[in-house]
C-alpha positions in Angstrom: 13.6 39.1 0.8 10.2 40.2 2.2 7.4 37.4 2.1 5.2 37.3 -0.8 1.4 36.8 0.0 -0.7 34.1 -1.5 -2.3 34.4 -4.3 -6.2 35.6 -5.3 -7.8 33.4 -8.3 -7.9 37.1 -10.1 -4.4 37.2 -9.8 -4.0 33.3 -11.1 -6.3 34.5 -13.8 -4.0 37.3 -14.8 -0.9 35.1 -14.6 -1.9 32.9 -16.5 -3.6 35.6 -19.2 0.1 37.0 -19.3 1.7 33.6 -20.3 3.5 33.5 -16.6 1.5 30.4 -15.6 1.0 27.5 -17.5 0.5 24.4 -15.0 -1.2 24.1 -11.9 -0.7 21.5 -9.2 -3.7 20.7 -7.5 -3.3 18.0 -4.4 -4.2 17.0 -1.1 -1.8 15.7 1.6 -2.3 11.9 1.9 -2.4 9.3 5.5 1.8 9.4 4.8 1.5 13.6 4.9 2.9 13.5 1.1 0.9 16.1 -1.1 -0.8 13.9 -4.1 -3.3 15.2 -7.0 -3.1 15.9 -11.0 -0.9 18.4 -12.8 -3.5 20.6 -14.7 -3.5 23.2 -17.7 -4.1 26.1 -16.3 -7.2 27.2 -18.5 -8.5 24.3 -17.9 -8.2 24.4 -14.3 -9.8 27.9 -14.4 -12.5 26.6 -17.0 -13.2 23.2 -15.3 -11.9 22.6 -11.9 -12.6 25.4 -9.8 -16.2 24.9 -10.5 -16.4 20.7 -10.3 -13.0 19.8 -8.4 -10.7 17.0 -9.0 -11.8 13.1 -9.2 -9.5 10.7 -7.6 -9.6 7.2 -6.7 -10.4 7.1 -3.1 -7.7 4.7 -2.5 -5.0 7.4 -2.1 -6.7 7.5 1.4 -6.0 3.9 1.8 -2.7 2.8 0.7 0.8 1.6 2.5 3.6 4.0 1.8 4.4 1.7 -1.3 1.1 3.0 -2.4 -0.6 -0.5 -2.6 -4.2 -1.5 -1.5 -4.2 -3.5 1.5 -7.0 -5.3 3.2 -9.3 -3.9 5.7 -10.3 -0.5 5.3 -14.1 0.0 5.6 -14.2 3.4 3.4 -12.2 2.0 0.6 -11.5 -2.2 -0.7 -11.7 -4.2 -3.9 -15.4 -5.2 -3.1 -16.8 -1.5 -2.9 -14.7 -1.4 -6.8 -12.6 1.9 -5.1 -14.7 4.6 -6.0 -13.9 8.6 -6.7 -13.7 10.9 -4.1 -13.2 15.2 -5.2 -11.0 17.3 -4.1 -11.8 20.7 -3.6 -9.5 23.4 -4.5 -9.3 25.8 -1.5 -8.1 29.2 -3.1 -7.0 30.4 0.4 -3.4 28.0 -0.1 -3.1 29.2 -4.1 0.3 30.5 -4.7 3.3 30.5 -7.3 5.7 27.6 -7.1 9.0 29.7 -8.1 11.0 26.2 -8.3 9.0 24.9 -11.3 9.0 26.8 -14.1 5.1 28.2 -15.1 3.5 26.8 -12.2 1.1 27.5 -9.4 0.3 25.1 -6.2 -3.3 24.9 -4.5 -4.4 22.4 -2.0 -7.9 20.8 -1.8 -10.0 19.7 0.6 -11.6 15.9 0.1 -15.6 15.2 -0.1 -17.7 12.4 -1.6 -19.3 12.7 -4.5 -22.6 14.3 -2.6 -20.5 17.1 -1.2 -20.0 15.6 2.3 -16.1 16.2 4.1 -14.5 12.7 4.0 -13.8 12.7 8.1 -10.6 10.6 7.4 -8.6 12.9 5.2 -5.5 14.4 7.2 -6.6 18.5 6.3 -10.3 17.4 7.7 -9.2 16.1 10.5 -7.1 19.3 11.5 -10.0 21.4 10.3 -12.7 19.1 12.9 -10.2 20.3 15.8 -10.2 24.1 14.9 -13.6 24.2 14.4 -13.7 22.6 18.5 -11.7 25.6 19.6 -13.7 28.3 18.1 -16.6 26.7 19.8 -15.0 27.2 23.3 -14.0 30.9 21.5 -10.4 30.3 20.8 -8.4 30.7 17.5 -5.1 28.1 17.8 -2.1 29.6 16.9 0.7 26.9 15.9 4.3 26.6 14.2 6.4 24.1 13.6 10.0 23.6 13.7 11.4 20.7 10.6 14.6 19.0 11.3 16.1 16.9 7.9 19.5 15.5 6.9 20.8 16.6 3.6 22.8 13.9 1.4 25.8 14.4 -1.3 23.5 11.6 -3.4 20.4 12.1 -5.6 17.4 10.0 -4.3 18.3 7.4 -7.3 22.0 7.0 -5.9 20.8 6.2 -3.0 18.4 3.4 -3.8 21.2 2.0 -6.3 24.0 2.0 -3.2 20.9 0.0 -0.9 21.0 3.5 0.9 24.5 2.7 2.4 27.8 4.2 2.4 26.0 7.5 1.1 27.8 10.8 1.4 26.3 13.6 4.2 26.7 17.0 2.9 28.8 17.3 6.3 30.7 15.2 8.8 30.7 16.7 12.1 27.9 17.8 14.2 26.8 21.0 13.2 24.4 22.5 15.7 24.4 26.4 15.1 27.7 26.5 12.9 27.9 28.5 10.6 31.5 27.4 9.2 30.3 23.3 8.6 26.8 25.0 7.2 28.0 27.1 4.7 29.3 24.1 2.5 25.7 23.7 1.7 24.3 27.4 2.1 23.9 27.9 -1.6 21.4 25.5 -1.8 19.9 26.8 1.8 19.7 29.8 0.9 17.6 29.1 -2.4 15.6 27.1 -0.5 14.8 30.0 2.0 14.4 32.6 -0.6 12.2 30.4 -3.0 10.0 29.3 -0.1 9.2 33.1 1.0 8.1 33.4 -2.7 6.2 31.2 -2.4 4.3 32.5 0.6 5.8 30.0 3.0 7.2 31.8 6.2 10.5 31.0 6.8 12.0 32.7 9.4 15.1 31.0 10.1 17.8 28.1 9.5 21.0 26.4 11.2 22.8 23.1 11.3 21.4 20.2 13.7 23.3 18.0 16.2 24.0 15.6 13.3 26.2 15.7 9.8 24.7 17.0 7.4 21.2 17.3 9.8 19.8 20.9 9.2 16.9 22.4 10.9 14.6 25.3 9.0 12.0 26.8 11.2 8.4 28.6 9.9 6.7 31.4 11.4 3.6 30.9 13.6 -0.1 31.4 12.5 -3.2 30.1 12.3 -3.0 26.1 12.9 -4.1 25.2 9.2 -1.9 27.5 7.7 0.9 26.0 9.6 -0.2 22.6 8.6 -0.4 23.9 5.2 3.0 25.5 5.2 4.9 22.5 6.6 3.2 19.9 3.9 4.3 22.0 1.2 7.7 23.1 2.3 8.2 19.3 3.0 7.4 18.8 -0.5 9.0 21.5 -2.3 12.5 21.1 -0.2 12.8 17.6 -1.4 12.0 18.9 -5.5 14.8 21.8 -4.9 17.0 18.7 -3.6 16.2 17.0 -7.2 17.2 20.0 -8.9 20.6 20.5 -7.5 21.1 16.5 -7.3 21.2 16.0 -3.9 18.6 14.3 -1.3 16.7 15.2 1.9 15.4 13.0 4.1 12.4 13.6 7.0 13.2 9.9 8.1 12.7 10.2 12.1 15.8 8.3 12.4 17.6 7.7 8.7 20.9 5.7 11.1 21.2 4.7 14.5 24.5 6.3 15.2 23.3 9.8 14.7 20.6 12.2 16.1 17.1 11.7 15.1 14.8 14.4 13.0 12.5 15.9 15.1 8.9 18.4 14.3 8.8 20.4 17.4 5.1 22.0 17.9 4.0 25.4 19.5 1.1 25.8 20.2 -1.1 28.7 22.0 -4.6 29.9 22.0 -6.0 33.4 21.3 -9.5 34.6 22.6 -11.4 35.3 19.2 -12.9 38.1 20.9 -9.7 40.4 22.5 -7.6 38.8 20.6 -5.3 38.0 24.2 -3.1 35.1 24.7 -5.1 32.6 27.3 -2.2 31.0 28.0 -0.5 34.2 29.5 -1.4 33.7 33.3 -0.8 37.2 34.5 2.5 36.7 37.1 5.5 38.8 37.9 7.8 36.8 35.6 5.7 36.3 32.9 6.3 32.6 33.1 3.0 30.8 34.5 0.8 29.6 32.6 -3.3 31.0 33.4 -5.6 28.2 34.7 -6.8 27.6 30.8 -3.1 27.2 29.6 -2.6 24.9 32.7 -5.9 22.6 31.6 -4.6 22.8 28.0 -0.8 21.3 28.8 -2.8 19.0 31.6 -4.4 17.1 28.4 -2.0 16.7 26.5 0.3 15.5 29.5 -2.9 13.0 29.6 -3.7 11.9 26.3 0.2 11.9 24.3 1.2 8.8 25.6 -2.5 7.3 24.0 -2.0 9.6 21.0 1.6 8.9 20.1 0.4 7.7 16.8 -0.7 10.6 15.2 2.7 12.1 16.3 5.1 9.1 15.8 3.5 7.4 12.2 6.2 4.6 11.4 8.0 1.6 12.8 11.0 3.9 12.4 9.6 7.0 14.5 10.2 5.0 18.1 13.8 4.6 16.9 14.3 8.1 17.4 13.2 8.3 21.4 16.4 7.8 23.5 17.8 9.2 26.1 20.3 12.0 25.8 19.4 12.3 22.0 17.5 15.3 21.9 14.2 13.5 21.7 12.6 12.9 24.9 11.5 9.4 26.2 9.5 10.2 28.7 6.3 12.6 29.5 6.8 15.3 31.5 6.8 19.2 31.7 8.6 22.0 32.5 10.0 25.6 31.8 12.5 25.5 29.0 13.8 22.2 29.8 14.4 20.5 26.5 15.0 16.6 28.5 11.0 16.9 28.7 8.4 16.0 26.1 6.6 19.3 26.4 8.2 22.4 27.3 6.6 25.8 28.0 8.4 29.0 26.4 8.1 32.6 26.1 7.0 34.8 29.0 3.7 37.3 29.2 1.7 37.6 25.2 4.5 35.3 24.1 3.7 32.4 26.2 3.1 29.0 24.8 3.6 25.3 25.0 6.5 23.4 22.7 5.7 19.4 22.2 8.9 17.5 21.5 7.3 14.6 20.8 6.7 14.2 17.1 9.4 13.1 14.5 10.1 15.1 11.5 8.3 11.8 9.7 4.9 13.4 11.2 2.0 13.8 8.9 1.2 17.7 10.0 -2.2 18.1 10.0 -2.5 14.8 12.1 -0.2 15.7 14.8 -1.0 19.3 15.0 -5.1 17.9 15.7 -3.5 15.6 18.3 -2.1 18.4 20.1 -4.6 21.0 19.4 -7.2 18.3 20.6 -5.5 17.2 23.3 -5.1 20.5 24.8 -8.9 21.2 24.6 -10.1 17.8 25.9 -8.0 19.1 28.8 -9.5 22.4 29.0 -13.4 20.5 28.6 -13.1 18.2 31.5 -10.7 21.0 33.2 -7.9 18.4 34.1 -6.0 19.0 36.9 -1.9 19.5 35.6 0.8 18.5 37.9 3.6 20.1 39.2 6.6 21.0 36.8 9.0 18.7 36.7 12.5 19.6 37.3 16.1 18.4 36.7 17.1 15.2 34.2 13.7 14.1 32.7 15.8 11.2 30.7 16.8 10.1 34.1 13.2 9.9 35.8 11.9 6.4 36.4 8.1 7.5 38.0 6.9 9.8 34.4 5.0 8.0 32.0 7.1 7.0 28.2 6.1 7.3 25.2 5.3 3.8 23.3 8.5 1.7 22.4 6.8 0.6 19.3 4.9 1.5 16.7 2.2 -1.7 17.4 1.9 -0.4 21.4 1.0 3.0 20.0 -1.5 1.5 17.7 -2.7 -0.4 20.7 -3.2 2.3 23.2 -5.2 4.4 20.1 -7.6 2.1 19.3 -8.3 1.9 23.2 -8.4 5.7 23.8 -12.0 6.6 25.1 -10.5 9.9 24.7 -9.5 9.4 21.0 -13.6 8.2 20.1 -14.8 11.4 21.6 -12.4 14.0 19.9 -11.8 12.1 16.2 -14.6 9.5 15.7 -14.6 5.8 15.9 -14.0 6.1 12.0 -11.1 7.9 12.4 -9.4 6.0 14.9 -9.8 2.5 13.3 -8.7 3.8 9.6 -5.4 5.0 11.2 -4.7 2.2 14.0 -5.1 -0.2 10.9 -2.5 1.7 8.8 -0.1 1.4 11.7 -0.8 -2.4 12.0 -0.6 -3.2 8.0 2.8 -1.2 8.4 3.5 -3.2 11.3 3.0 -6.4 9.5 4.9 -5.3 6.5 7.7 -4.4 8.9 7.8 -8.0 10.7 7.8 -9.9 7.3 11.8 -8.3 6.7 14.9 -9.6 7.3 17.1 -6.3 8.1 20.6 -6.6 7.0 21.5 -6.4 11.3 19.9 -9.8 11.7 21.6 -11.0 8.8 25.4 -9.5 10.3 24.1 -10.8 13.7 23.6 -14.1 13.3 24.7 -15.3 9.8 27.1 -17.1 11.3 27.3 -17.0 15.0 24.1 -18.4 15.8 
């Protein structure tokens, strides 16, 4: 099925002239990376919207994942009365959502009521970090890979049974089978097929080292595209999981006993001008990376241990870093060696730079700007990179690790000098106090281990 292109507002208009379009969804991705916003007649979205926008309370910038209004955010609390904010439909994401009957998607960008970009927003922030690297005369390229675990349960069975004893749609480790896959293909296959009609570039799928874990991958383009593509395929898998009564889960670790989720990131820079790869460095094996490409993977060597927040956003996320699981502990590089956090691929226009880092529970505009930023506060102060590493990077006991928790990432973002300069003091204390208030709510449980632990033999 060949990919369908986005669509134009004339083409909306016509649509929805012809009866084919009824309801449009108009939303903006949210601090959790869910898409949020107001289902909308579509006349009156063409009438009303696309010239004032959509009003929202500007808490859905400042909630928990429960969606409640804690304490301490500057831009939004009880005693500023949470305000609106607008979103801004941006007609370059418009599209048909072929999984809901007479609808169409659109995301928006998030302003105050003046006009002004509200820096905090995920899809600003991204956009802040492109706009850096067509100063310096680059256009990021990025793609990411999303690993999930697909459950025999709708998302209500699941809560009912305390999510325990649920039912994987598999039960041995799948990784590239096609026989322990195809149990479930029907409803891959509509999911791949749907998405491309949707103008969301899938290019492949296969079973992950789990049961029941399944890995689809999107094509590469321009960064907030990507970002753009993952958010909604994230959201439109799970609705297709609705449909067919089943469940998905991006959880970066949904049990300890099996492999984590991971949101591998490529990443490489084009000159605006030629057009050429900057990474390609120009050897006989196509492999080495060119002196920009080599600043580039120095910062983020630098800065992902300080930055592992905006890769790694819940308590859960660090339960997903162990050794021998696919998911690297510590940060290194090398040339297609998957034991290290970033790993550089291809060879000659192709090359480019794979993080392993984030979970599949990323927000994907934020940890696409934390790589993307990264690699150009390397290339600015033209960081020296070290040496590959080589062999067992589990194994290594001199590399830096990433944070074992999600309070020492918060920690070591609030304290990034380098983190001020690239996001803004705003931005860094809005998300380090997310991660604490998450924190918090975290420390408050008892987990059902400390109850089997020590119920009685303490």
């Amino acid at each position: 099925m060949a990919l369908a292109a986005r669509w134009t507002k004339d083409e909306l208009e016509e649509a929805v002239l012809d009866g084919r379009i009824d309801t449009i969804m108009a939303g903006f991705v949210d601090m959790q990376g869910r898409i949020v916003g107001k289902r909308i007649p579509a006349d009156y979205f063409l009438e009303e919207v696309t010239r004032d926008g959509i009003h929202f309370c500007k808490y859905l910038l400042g909630t928990d994942m429960e969606m409640g209004t804690p304490a301490g955010y500057e831009l939004m609390n009880w005693d500023e009365g949470y305000g609106d904010w607008v979103a801004v439909p941006d007609f370059a994401t418009l599209r048909p959502v072929p999984w809901l009957p007479g609808t169409a998607m659109i995301l928006a960008d998030v302003v105050d009521p003046w006009g002004v970009p509200v820096e905090v927003a995920p899809r600003r922030i991204l956009q802040t970090q492109i706009e850096r690297a067509r100063r310096l005369g680059f256009e990021p390229i990025m793609a990411t890979e999303l690993e999930f675990y697909l459950w025999k349960e709708t998302y209500e069975s699941a809560h009912h049974k305390g999510y325990r004893d649920m039912e994987p749609s598999g039960w041995y480790f799948e990784d590239y089978h096609f026989l322990q896959s195809t149990k479930a293909e029907p409803f891959y296959r509509e999911v791949r097929n749907l998405m491309r009609q949707a103008a969301i570039p899938v290019i492949s799928g296969k079973g992950e080292a789990g049961p029941g874990q399944y890995e689809i991958n999107l094509a590469h383009g321009p960064a907030l595209e990507a970002a753009d593509n993952h958010a909604i395929y994230k959201h439109g898998i799970k609705e297709m999981a609705i449909a067919h009564d089943l469940a998905v889960t991006f959880m970066a670790k949904p049990d300890h006993q099996v492999t984590g989720s991971s949101c591998h990131v490529h990443v490489s820079l084009v000159d605006r001008q030629t057009g050429a790869n900057v990474f390609a460095g120009g050897s006989s094996d196509g492999r080495s990376l060119s002196e920009m490409g080599r600043w580039f993977l120095a910062g983020q060597l630098a800065l992902s241990r300080e930055w592992t927040l905006l890769l790694a956003p819940t308590v859960n996320s660090y339960k997903r870093y162990a050794a021998a699981s696919w998911a690297p502990i510590n940060i290194a590089w090398a040339y297609d060696n998957r034991t290290c956090g970033l790993r550089v691929v291809g060879h000659d226009s192709s090359l480019h730079i794979e993080s392993r880092l984030p979970g599949a529970d990323a927000n994907p505009y934020m940890t696409l700007a934390a790589i993307l930023g990264a690699g150009l506060w390397g290339i600015e102060h033209r960081v020296n990179c070290p040496e590959e590493f080589h062999g067992n990077a589990y194994e290594a006991k001199d590399l830096p690790r990433v944070p074992r928790g999600l309070g020492e990432a918060a920690r070591l973002f609030r304290h990034s000098e380098a983190a001020s300069q690239c996001f803004g003091d705003q931005v860094v204390s809005h998300y380090v106090h997310a991660a604490e208030v998450e924190q918090a709510d975290y420390d408050k449980i008892v987990t059902q281990w400390e109850k089997e632990r020590y119920f009685e033999r303490i």
